[in-house]
GUKEPA-441341 format. One record per residue: z, y, x negated of N, C-alpha, C, CB in turn; residue in one letter. Coordinates in pm, 1 decimal. Glycine has a CB too. Layout:
N
NODE|n_Z|n_Y|n_X|ca_Z|ca_Y|ca_X|c_Z|c_Y|c_X|cb_Z|cb_Y|cb_X|resn
NODE|Z|Y|X|Z|Y|X|Z|Y|X|Z|Y|X|A
...
***
This chain:
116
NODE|n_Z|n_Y|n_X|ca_Z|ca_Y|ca_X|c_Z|c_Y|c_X|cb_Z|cb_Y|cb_X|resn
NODE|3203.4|8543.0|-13901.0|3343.5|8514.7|-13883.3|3424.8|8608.0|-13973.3|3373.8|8366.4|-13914.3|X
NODE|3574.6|8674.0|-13895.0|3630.7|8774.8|-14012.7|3698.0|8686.0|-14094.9|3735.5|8899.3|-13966.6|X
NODE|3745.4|8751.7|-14197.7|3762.0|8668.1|-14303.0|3905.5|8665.0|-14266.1|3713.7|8713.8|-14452.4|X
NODE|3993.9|8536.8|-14242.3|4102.6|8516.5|-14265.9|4172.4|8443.7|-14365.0|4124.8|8491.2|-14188.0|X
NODE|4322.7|8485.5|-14373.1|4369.0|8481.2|-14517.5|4551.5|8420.1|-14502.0|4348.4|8669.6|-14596.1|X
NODE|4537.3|8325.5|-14536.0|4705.9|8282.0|-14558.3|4757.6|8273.1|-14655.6|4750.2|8173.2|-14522.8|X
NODE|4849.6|8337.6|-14657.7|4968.4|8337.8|-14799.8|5043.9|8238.0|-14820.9|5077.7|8439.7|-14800.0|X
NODE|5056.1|8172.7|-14933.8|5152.8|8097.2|-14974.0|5214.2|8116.0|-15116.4|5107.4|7978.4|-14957.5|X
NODE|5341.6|8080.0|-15104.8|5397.3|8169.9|-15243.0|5488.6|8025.4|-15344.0|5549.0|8339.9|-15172.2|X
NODE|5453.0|8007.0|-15438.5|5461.9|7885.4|-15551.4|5534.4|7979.3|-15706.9|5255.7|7805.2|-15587.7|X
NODE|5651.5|7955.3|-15651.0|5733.4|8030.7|-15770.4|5688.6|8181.6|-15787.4|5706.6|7952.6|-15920.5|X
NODE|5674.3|8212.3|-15836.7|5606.6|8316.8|-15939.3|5462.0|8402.6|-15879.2|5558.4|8219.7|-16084.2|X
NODE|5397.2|8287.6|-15784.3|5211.6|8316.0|-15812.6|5205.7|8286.7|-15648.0|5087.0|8168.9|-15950.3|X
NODE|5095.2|8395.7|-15632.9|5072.9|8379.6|-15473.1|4964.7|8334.9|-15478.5|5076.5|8496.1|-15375.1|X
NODE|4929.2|8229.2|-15388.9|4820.4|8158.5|-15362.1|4704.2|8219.4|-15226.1|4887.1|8017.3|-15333.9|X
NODE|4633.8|8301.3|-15215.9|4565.8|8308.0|-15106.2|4479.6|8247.9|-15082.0|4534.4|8389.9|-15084.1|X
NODE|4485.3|8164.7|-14958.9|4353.0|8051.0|-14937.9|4296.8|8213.9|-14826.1|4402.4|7819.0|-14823.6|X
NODE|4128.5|8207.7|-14813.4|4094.5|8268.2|-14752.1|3940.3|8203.7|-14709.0|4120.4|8384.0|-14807.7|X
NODE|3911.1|8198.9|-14582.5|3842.9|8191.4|-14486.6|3751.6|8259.3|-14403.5|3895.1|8168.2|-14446.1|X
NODE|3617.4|8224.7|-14430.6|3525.7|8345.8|-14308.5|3451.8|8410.9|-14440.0|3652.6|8502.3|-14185.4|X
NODE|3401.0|8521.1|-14416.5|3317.6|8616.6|-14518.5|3367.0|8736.3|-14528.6|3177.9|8640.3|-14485.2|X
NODE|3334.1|8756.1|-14712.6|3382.6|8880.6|-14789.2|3274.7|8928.0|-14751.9|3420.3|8888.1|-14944.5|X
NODE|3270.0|9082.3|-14720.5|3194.6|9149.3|-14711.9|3209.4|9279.2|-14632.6|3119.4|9081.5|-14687.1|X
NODE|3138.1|9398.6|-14639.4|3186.8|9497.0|-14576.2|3225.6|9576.8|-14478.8|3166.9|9523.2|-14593.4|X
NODE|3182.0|9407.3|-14414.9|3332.5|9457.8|-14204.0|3464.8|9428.4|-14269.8|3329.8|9282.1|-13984.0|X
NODE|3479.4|9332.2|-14343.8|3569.4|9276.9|-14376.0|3687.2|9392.4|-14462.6|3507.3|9159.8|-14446.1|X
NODE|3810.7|9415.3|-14474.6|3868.8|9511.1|-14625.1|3993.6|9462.3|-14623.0|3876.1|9702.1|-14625.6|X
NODE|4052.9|9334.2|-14531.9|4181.2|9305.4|-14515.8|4269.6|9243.5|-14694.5|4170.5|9180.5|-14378.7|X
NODE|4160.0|9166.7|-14740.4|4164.7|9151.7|-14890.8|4266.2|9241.4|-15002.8|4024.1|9180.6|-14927.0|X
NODE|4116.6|9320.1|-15008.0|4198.2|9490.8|-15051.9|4308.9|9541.9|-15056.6|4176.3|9586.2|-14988.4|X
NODE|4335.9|9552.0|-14892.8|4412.3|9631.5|-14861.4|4556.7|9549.5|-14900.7|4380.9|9677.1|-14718.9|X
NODE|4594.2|9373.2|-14897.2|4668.9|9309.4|-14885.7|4743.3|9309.7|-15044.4|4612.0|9198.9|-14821.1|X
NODE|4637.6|9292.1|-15100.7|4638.7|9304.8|-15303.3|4710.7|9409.9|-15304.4|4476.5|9340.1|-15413.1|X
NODE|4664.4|9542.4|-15248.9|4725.0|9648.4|-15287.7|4866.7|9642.5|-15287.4|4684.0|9743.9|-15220.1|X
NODE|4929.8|9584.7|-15152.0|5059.2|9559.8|-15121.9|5107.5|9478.5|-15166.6|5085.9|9547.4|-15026.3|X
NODE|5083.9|9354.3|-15229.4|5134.9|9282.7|-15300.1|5152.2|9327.9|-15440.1|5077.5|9183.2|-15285.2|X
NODE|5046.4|9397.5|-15504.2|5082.7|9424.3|-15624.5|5156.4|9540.5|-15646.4|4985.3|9423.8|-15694.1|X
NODE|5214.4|9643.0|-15508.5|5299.0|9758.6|-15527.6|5425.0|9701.7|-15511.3|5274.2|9877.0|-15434.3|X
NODE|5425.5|9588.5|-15461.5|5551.8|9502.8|-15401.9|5583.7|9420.9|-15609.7|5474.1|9334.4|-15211.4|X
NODE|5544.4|9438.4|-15703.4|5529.5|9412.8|-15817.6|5446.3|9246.1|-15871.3|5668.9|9437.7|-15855.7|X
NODE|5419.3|9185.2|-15747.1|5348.3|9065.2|-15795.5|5260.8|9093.7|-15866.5|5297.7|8986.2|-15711.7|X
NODE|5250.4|8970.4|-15962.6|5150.9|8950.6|-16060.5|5008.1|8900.3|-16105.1|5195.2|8910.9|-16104.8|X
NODE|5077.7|8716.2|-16027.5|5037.8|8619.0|-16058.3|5000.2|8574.4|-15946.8|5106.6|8555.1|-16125.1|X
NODE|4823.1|8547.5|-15948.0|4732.8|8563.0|-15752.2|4662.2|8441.0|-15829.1|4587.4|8758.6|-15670.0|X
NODE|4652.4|8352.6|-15692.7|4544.9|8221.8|-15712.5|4466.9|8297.3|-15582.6|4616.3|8016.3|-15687.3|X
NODE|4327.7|8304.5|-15614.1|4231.2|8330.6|-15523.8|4153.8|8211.4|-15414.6|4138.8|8389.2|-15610.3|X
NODE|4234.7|8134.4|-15332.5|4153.7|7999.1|-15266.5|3982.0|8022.8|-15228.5|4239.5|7957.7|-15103.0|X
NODE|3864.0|8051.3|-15298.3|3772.3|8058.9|-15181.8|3699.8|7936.7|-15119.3|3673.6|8145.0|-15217.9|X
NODE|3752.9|7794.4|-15099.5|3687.2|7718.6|-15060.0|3666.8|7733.1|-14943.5|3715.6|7627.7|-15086.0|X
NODE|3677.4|7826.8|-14823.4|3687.1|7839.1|-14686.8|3609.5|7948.0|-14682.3|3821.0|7849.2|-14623.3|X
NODE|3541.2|8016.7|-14815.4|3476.1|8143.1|-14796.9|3344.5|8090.9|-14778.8|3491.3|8250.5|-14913.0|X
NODE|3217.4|8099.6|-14711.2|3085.7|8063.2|-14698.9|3006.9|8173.5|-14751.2|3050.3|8028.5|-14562.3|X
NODE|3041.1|8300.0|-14744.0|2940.4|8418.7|-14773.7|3029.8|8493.1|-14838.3|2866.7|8499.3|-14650.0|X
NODE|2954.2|8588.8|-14977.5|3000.0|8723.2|-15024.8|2862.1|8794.1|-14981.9|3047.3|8734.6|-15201.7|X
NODE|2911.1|8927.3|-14970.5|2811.4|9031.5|-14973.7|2820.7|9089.8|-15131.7|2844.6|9151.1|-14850.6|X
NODE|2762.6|9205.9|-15156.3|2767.3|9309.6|-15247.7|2916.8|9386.1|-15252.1|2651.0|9406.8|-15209.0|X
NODE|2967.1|9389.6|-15142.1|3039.4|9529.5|-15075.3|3174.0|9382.8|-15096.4|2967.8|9627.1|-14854.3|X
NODE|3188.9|9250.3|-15108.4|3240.8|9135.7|-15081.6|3257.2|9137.6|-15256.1|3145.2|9014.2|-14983.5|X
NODE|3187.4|9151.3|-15350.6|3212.3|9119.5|-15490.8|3272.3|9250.2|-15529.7|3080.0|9074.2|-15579.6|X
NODE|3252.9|9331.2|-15486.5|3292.5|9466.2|-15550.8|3419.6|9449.1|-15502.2|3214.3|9610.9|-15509.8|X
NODE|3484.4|9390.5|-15382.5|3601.1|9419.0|-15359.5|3722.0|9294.1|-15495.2|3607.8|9394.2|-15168.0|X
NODE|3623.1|9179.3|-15500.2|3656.7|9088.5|-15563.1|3707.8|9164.0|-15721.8|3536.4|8983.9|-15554.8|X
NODE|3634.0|9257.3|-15758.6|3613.6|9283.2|-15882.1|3716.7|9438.7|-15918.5|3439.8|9292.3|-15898.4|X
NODE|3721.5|9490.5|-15792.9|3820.3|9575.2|-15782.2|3986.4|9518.6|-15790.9|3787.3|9638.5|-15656.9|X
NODE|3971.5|9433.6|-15732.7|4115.9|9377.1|-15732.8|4136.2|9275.8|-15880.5|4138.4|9275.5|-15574.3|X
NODE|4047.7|9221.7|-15906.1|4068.1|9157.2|-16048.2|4120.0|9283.1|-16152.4|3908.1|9083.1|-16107.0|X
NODE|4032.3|9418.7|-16175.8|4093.2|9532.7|-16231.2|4208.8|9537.0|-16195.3|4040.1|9645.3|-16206.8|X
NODE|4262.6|9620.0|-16102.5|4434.4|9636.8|-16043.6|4518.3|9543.2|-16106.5|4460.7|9605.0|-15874.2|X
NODE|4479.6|9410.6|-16061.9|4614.9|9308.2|-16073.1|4599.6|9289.8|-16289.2|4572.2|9088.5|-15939.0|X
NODE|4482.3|9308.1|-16349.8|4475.9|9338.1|-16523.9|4547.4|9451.7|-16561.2|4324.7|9367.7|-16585.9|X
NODE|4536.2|9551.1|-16488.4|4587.1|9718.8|-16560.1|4728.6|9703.5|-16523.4|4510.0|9892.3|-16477.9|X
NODE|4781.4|9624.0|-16407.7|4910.8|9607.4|-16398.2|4980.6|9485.4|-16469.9|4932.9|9605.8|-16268.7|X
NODE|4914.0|9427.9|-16624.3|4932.8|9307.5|-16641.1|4979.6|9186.7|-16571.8|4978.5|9316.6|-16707.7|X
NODE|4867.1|9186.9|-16497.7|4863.4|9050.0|-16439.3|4751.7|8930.8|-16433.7|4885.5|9074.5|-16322.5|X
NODE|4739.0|8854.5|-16339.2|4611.4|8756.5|-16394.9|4578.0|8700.3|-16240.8|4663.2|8605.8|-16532.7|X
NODE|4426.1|8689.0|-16252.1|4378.0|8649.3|-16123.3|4318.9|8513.9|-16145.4|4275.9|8750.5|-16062.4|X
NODE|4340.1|8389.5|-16099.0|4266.0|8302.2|-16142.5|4161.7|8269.9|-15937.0|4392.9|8154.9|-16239.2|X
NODE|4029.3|8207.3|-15911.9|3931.2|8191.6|-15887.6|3972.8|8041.1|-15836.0|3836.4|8228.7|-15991.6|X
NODE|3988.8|8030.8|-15774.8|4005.1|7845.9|-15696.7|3879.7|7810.6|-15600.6|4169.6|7826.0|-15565.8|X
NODE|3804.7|7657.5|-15652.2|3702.1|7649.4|-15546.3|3632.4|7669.7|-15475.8|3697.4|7634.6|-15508.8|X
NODE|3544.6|7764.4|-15500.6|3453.5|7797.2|-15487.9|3277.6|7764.4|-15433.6|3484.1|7817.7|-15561.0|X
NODE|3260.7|7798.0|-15314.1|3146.8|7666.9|-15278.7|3042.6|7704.5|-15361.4|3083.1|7648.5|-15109.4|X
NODE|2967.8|7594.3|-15331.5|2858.2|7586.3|-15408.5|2766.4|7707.8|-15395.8|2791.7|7466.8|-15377.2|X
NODE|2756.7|7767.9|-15289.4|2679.0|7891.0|-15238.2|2731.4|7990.2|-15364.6|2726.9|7948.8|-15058.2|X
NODE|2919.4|8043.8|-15312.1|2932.3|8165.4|-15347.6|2972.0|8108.0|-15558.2|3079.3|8258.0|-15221.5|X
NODE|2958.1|7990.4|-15593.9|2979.0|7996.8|-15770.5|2853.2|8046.8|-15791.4|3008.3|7841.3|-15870.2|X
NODE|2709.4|7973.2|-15735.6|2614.4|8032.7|-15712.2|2580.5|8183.4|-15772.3|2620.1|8022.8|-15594.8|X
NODE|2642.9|8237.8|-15669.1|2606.2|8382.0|-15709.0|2713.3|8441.0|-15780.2|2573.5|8472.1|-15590.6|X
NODE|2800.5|8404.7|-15851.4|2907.0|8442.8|-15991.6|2802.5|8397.2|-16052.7|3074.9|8365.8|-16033.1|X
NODE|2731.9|8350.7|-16070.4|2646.3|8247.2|-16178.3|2560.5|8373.1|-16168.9|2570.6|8061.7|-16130.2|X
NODE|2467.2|8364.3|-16090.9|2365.8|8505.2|-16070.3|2421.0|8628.5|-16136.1|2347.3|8550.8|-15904.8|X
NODE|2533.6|8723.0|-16107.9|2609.7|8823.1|-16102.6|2647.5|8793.1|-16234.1|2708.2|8836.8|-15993.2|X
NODE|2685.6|8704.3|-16311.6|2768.9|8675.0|-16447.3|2883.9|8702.4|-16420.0|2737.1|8747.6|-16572.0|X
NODE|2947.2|8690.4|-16302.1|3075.3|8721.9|-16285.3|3174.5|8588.3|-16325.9|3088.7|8772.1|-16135.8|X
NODE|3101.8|8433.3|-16337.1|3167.9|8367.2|-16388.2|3219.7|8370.6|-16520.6|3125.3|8292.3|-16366.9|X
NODE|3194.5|8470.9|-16598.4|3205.4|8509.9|-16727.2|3365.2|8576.0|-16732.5|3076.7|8615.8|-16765.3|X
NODE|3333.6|8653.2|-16587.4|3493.9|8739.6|-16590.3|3596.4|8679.5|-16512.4|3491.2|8895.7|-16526.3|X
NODE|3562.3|8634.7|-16387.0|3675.0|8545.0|-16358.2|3714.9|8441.3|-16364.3|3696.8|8539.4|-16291.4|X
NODE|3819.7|8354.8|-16394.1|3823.5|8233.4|-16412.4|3841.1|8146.5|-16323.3|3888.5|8215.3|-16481.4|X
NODE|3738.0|8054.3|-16331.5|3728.7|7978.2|-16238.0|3753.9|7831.1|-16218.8|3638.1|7999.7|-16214.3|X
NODE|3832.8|7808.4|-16145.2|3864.5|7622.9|-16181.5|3865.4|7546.2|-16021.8|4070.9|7588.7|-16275.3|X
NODE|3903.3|7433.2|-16077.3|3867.6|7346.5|-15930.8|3975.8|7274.5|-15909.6|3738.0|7239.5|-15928.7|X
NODE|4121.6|7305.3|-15985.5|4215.5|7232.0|-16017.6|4339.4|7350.5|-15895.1|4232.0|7216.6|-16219.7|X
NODE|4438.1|7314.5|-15758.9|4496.7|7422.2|-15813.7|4641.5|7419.6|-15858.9|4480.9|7515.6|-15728.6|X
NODE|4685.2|7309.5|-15921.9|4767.1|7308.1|-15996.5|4777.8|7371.5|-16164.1|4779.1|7197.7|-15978.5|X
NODE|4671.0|7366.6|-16178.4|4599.3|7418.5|-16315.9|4544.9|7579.5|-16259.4|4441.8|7293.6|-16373.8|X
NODE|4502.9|7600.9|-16181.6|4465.6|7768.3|-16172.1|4702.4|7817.8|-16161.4|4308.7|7821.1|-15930.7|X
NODE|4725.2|7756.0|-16084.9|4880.5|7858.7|-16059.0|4909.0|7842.7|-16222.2|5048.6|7773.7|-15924.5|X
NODE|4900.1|7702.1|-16305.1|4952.5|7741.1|-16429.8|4873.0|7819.1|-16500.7|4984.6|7641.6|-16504.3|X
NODE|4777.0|7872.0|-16492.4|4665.4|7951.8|-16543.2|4694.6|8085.4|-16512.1|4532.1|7913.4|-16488.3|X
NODE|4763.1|8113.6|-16396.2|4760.1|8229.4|-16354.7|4894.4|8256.2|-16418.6|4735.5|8249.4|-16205.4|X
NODE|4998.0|8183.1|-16423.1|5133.7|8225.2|-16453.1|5082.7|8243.8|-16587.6|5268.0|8123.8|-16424.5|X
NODE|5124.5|8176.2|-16693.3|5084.4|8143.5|-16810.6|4964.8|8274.6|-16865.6|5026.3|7985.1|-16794.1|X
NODE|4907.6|8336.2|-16793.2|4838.2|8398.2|-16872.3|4893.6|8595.6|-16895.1|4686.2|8361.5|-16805.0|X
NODE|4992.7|8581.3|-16798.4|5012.5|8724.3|-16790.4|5161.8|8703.5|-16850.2|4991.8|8803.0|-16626.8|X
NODE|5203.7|8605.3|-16898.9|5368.8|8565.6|-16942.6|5387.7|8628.6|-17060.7|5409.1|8400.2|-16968.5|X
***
């Protein structure tokens, strides 16, 4: 399934819930970050409870865009996450770098709050 992605915007912090699998048919992600963060946003809640699969080519994109939205001081916070893909942050140690919560009233204040 391609990965689809809805925007919703909460003051300050864009929320993307996204759906289907990261991975390398997939680059709509990417390409969307890019535009949002040339558009000067900051502050991204990442939804993946609708995500079932990352690939390799799926974390790298994850990890590319966590860079961008840091070098442009900003903050990415990690929302829900299934059990599959924390899984493999756990594997990867990527839970180390992104932050991850299950709250998302607490990830948007996480996300605002950290680049303020």
């Amino acid at each position: 399934m391609s990965l689809v992605i809805q925007r919703r915007n909460l003051s300050d912090v864009i929320i993307l819930d996204l759906t289907g699998r990261l991975w390398i048919l997939d680059l709509p992600l990417r390409e969307l970050m890019v535009g949002l963060l040339g558009e000067g946003n900051r502050h991204f809640v990442l939804n993946l409870v609708g995500v079932d699969y990352i690939d390799s080519s799926g974390l790298g994109q994850l990890i590319t865009i966590w860079s961008s939205v840091r070098n442009k001081g900003g903050h990415m916070t990690v929302l829900n996450p299934t059990k599959r893909v924390r899984r493999l942050f756990e594997i990867t140690r990527l839970n180390k770098v992104f932050e991850i919560l299950e709250n998302e009233t607490e990830a948007v204040e996480v996300a605002r709050r950290a680049s303020a």
